[in-house]
MIVO-137826 format. One line per 4 residues: number of its first residue (from 1); their letters; for each residue x, y, z of C-alpha. Coordinates in steps of 0.001 Angstrom, whole numbers, plus 500000, padded with zeros to 6 digits. Each point is the difference from the previous one (the first is absolute). Last residue first. Example, Ala and Ser with C-alpha at 12.3 -4.5 7.8 and 13.67 -1.06 7.14 Angstrom:
residues 2
2) sa) 513670 498940 507140  498630 496560 500660
This chain:
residues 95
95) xxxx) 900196 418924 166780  499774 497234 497092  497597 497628 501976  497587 502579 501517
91) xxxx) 500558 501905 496354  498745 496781 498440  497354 499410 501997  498545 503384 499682
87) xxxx) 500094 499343 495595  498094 496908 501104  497344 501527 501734  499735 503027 497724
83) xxxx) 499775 497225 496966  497581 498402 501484  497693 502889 501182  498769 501151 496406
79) xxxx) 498990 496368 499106  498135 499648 503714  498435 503083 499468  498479 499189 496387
75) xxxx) 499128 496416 501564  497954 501250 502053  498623 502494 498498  498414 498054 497207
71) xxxx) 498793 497508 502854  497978 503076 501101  498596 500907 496301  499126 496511 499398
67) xxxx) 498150 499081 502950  498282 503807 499679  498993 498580 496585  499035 496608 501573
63) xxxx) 497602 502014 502249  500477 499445 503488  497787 498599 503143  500512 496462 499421
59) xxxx) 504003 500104 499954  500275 502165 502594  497598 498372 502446  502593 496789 499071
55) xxxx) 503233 501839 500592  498588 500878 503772  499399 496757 500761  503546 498877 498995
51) xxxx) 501791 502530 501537  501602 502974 499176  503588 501184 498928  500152 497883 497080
47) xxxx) 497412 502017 498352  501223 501192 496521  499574 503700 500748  501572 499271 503225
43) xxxx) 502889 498292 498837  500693 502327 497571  500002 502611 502676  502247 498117 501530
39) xxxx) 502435 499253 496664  499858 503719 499367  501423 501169 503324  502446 497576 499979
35) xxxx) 501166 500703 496808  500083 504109 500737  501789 498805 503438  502705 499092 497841
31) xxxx) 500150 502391 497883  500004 503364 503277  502136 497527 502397  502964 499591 497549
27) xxxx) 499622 503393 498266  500239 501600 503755  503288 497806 500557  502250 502812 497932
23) xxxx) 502827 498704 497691  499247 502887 497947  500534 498106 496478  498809 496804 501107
19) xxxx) 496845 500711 501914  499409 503015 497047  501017 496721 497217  497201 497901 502509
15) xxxx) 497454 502635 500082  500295 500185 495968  500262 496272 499182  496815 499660 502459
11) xxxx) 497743 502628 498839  500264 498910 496356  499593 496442 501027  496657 501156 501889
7) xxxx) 499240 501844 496548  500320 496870 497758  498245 497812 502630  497026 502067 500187
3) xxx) 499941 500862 496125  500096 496446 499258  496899 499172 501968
């Protein structure tokens, strides 16, 4: 878990020096859509983009192991995403 948000800060501070440093949009779009990007396919790792029924076949027709290993990647995508999203808000608000 630490690696995933230590190397999705990494990517963020450098996109946003390049966003800074070039003053092109492309770096804008390119972080910020990495974020979004992330925090959806968290979301459908984790299952917030299905329904109730559906979350309940899940739950009874997986292992706990393959429980764990998908709620592991969950959260590893939504710690790499965060600080993309919220490096891309910043250039939105400093550009």
């Amino acid at each position: 878990m630490k690696k995933s948000i230590l190397i999705g800060t990494i990517t963020a501070c450098s996109l946003f020096i390049l966003a800074l440093i070039t003053s092109l949009d492309i770096f804008i779009y390119i972080v910020g859509g990495l974020g979004i990007v992330c925090f959806l396919l968290s979301g459908v790792l984790g299952g917030a983009l299905i329904s109730g029924d559906q979350i309940r076949a899940n739950i009874h027709t997986e292992t706990k192991d393959h429980r764990d290993k998908r709620n592991t990647g969950m959260y590893m995508l939504a710690l790499f995403g965060l600080p993309n999203f919220i490096a891309g808000i910043l250039l939105t608000v400093l550009k």
